[in-house]
N, C-alpha and C positions, 0 to 999 in steps of 0.2 A: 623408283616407280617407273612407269612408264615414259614420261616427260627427261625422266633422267636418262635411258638407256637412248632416247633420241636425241640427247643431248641438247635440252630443250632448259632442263635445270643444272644447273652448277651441283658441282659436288659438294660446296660449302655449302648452299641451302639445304641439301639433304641433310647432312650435317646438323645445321642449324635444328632441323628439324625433330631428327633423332635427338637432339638434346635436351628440345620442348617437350617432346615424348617423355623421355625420363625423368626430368624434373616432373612432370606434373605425376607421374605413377607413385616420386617417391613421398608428394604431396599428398596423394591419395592415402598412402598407406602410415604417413602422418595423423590424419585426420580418423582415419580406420583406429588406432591407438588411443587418441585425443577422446573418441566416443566410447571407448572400452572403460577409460577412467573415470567418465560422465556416468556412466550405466552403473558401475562400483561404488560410487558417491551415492547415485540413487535408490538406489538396492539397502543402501547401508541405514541412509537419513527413513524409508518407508519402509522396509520389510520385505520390499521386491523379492522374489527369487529368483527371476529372469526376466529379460529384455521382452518386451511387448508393443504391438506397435503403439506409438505416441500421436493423438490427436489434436489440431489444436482447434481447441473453440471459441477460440479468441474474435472477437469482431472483427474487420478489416478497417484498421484509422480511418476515421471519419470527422467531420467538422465538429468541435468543440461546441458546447454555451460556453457562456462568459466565465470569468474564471471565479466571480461573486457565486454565482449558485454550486461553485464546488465546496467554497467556504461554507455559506448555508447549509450545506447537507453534511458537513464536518462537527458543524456547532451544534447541530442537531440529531447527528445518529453517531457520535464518536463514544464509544462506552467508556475511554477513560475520564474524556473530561463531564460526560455525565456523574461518574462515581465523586469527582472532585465537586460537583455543584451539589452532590447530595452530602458530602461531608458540611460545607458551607451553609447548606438547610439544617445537620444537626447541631450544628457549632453559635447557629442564632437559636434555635430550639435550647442550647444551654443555658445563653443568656436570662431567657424568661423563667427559665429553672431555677438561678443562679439570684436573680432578683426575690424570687419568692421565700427569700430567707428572712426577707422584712415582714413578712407580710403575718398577720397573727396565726395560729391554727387553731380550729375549733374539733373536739372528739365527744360524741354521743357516745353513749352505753349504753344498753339495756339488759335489764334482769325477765324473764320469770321463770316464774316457782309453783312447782305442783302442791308443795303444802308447807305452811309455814305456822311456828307458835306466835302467843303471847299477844302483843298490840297489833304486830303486822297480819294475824291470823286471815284478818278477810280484804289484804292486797296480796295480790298473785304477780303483780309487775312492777318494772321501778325504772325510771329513764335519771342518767347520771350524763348531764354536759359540763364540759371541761373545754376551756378558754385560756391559750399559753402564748404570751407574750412576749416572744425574743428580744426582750430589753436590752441584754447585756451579750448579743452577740449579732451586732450591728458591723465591731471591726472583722469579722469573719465574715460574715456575708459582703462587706464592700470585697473583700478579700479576692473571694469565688468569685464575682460580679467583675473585678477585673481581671481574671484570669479569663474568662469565658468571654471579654470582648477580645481579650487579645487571642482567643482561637481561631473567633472570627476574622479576626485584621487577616492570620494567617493565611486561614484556607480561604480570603477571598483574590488574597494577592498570589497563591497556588494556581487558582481557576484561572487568574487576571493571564500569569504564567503562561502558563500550558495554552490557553486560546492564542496567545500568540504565537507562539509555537506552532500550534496546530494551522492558525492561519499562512505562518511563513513555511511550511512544509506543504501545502498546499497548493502555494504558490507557485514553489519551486516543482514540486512535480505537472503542474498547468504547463510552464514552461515550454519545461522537458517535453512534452506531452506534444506542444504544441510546435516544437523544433524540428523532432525528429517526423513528422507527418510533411513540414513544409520539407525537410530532405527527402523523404519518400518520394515525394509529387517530383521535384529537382531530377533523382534520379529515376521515374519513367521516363522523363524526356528523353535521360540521356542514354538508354538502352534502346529507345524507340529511333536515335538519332544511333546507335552505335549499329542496330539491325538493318538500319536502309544501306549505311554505308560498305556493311557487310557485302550486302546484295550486291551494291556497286561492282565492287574490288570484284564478288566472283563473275560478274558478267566479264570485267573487264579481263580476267585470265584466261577465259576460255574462249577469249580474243587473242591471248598474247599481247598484252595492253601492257601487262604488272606480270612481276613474278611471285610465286607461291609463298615466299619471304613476306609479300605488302599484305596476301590474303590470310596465311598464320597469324599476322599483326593483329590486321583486322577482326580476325576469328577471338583473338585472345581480348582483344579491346572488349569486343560484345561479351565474352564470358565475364570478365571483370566488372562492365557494367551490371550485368545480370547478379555475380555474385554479391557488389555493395546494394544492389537494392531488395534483393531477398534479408540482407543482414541490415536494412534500414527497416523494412517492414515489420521485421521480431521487435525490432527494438524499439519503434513505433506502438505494437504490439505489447509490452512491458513496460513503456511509459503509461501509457492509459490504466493497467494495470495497477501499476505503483497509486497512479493520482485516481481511482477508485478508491483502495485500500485505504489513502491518507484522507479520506474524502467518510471515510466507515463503512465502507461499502463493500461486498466483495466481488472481485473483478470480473468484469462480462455477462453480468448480472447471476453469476453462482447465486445457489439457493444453502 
């Protein structure tokens, strides 16, 4: 460049420079491949036929509730462990089933008749009750009777299960949820601190203060900044996500 023909820069920082040039091109053309095989994956999982732009709707991290009202809304809108509570509702439903093998049964009949001979000539209906008393299968019904408690023991220690589960998944994604937001905030500081210093350094070359070496530094510091907190905010972004989904909900308020 110019700095160098006045001999103002070394020939190693040119150097230097041409280097950081090419590395970062061949970075580029890295990443250029790295999204061709994202796009193949995606195409393949949806039916994509082609790349189209990608939106994100995703809210921008923001301050949490507590991590109690994610569990409430877990215990409350989680379809599986709803299906496990409604097993649990039919499995005591068997019980009373299961008990009523003691219980006597009583059956009504009735007749009529458009015409009849002989004594019964002038009755046209006739009620027949029947009363049957499961005497002799008392050991069968204790039987059923303890098979249908122990359904229940089952699917109540299923539900007991799974709530925990659902709770400790919940948890864990709050967490998460709530880590990578405090790393987000961490790194604005430190892009807002890596941009001043930037500034610094260029004042100070176009003093001849520092040479183009301190200000490539500097230049690459602030991209670095820049690039971990764009890749803290996704991932901020997909924690929340996740601790929706584990929460039964779907993420960013989807309908």
């Amino acid at each position: 460049g110019p700095r160098n023909r006045l001999g103002i820069s070394r020939r190693s920082e040119v150097l230097a420079q041409e280097a950081e040039a090419a590395s970062t091109s061949a970075a580029v053309e890295r990443l250029k491949g790295a999204l061709e095989i994202a796009w193949d994956a995606l195409r393949f999982l949806t039916g994509l036929r082609a790349p189209r732009p990608l939106r994100d709707t995703l809210p921008e991290p923001g301050e949490l509730p507590p991590a109690e009202e994610f569990v409430a809304r877990a215990f409350a809108g989680r379809r599986d462990l709803q299906a496990l509570q409604a097993q649990v509702r039919a499995a005591e439903a068997g019980v009373g089933i299961a008990r009523a093998g003691y219980l006597p049964t009583a059956q009504l009949e009735g007749n009529y008749y458009t015409h009849r001979e002989g004594i019964s000539d002038d009755i046209n209906w006739d009620l027949l009750l029947s009363v049957e008393i499961p005497v002799f299968e008392g050991g069968i019904t204790q039987a059923r009777l303890r098979e249908a408690r122990s359904v229940i023991r089952s699917a109540r220690l299923e539900e007991q299960r799974l709530r925990r589960e659902v709770e400790q998944a919940v948890s864990r994604a709050y967490r998460s949820a709530v880590s990578f937001r405090a790393e987000l905030l961490s790194l604005e500081k430190a892009v807002a601190s890596a941009q001043e210093n930037y500034e610094i350094v260029q004042a100070e070359y176009r003093q001849n203060i520092v040479t183009n070496i301190e200000v490539l530094a500097s230049f690459n510091t602030l991209q670095q900044a820049r690039l971990d907190r764009d890749h803290a905010r996704f991932q901020a972004k997909l924690a929340r996500a996740r601790l929706d989904v584990e929460s039964g909900e779907l993420p960013g308020g989807l309908k």
